[in-house]
N, C-alpha and C positions, 0 to 999 in steps of 0.2 A: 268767802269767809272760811276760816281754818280753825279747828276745835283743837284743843289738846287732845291728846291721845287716851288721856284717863277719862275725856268725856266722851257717852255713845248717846249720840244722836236719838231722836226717836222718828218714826217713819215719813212723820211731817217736813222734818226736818232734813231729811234725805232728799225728798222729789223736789224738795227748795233750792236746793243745793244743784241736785240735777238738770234742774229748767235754770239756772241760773250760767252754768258750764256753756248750757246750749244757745242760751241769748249771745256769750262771749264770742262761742264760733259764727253766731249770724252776724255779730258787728265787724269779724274780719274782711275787710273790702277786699273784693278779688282782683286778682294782678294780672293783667293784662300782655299780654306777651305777642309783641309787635314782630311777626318774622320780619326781617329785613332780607327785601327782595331786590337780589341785584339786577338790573335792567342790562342787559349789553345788547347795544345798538349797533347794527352790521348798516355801514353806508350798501348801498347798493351803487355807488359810481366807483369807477375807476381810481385806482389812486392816480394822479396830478405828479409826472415824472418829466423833471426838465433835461433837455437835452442841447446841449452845447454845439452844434457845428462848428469844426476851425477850417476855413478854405486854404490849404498847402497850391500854392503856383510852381509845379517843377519845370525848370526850362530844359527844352531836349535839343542839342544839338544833333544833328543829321548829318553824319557821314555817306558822302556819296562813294564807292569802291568803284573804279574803271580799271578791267583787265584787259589789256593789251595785247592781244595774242600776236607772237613774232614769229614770225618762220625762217627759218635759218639755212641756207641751202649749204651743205655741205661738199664743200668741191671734191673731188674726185680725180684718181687719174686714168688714163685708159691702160686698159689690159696687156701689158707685156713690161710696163711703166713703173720705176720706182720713185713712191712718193716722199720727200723732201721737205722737211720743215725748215724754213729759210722767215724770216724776221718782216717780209713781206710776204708771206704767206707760202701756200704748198707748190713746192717746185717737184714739176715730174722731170724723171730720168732713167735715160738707157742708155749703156756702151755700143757702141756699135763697131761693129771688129772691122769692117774697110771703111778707111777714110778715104779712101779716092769716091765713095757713093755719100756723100755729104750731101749730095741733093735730096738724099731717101729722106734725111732729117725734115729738110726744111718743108718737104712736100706735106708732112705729117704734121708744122706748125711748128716745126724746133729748131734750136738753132745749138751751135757748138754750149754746152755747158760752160760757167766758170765753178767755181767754191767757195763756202761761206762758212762752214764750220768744221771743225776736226771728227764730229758724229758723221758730219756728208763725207768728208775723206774717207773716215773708215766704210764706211757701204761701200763706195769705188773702189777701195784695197780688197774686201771680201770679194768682189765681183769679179776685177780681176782674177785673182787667183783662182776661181771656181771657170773660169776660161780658160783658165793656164798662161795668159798675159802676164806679163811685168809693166807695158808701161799703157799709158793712156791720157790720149790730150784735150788739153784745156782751152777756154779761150782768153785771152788776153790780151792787152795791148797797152800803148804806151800814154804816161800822164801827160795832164797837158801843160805841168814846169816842165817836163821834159821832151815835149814833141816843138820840131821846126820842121815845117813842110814837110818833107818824104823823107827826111833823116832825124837823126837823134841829133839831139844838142851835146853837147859834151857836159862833163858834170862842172854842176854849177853851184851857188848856195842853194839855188833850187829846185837843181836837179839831182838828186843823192840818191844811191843805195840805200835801203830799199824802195826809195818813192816812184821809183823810175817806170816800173809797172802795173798794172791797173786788173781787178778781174771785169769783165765787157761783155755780161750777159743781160746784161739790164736788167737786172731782180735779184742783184747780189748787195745786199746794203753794207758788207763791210767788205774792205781788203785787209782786216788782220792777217790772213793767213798768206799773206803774201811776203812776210816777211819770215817764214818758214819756206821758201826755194832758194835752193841752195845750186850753186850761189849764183848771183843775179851778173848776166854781163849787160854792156852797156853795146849792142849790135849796132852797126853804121845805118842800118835799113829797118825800119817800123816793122815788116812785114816776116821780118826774118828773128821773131822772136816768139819761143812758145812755152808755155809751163806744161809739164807732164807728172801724171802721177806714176811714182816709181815706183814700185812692190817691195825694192830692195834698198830705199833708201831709209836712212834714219829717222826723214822728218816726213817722209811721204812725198815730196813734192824736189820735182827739181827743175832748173832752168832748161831748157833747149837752144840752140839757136840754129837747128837746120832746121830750113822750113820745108821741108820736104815731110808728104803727108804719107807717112808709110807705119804708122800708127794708128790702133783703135781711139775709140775719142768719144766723148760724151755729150749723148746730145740733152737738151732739156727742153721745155716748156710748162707755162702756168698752168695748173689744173685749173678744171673747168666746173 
């Protein structure tokens, strides 16, 4: 209860007042204050983690490598012998200044050279000269459009200049250069026909037809 202000209370009227105050704050119910308690829960398992296998199939092929080992012999000529690159392979060769010892050749495996390229000529021309020779013979002989028995045929359609001679070393796979001797005669007798290398001539090579062996000459054989 609330007085005007022009009225004063008398003492009674105060402690009524004051016990009255104080009943009000006992009838204030007290409030309650809930802490909110957070709980956190630690599992103790593992966490649960999926794992995908994908199975990859790689197919391997297998190379087998087989090395072949080849051995290769390298022919060779003997010692005093010039080696020859000839289209069937290495031809050895040497001049030999008397032809009346032709046997010297054959005993050694060789036989009278022929000629297969203008490189072989030139080495017989340098050879020459480094001898002091001009000429040196070959061996050769007659084809077989133009051979009849122990004579020549006479010229035929198929017997012609230049086909008329042959080189006859057995390891000479061409006669181009035979149409470089100059000039080619047509001899009554197989035997009485020779090609020589000249020093002095233009093409290197020329006909002979005396068969007389008073000439160096060249012998050859396969290397080995």
């Amino acid at each position: 209860m609330w007085y005007p202000c022009s009225s004063t209370p008398d003492f009674l009227t105060l402690i009524a007042i004051l016990l009255q105050i104080d009943l009000c704050f006992c009838c204030i119910p007290t409030q309650h204050i809930e802490d909110e308690t957070t709980t956190s829960t630690t599992s103790h398992y593992p966490s649960s983690t999926s794992t995908t296998t994908i199975e990859v199939t790689t197919e391997t092929t297998s190379t087998t490598t087989t090395t072949i080992e080849t051995t290769t012999t390298v022919k060779k000529c003997d010692d005093g012998w010039i080696p020859i690159q000839r289209i069937l392979g290495v031809w050895c060769a040497k001049i030999v200044e008397d032809s009346s010892i032709a046997n010297d050749c054959f005993q050694e495996g060789g036989k009278v050279s022929s000629i297969e390229s203008i490189e072989e000529l030139n080495v017989y021309l340098s050879e020459l000269k480094k001898m002091g020779e001009q000429y040196c013979l070959l061996n050769s002989d007659v084809t077989s459009q133009c051979y009849c028995g122990d004579f020549l045929c006479e010229i035929t359609a198929t017997c012609q200049i230049p086909n008329v001679w042959r080189w006859s070393d057995g390891f000479t796979d061409s006669n181009a250069l035979m149409s470089l001797v100059e000039p080619q005669h047509l001899s009554t007798n197989q035997y009485g026909h020779s090609v020589l290398i000249d020093t002095t001539s233009t093409s290197g090579l020329i006909d002979y037809i005396d068969v007389g062996y008073d000439h160096p000459y060249v012998c050859g054989k396969k290397a080995v």
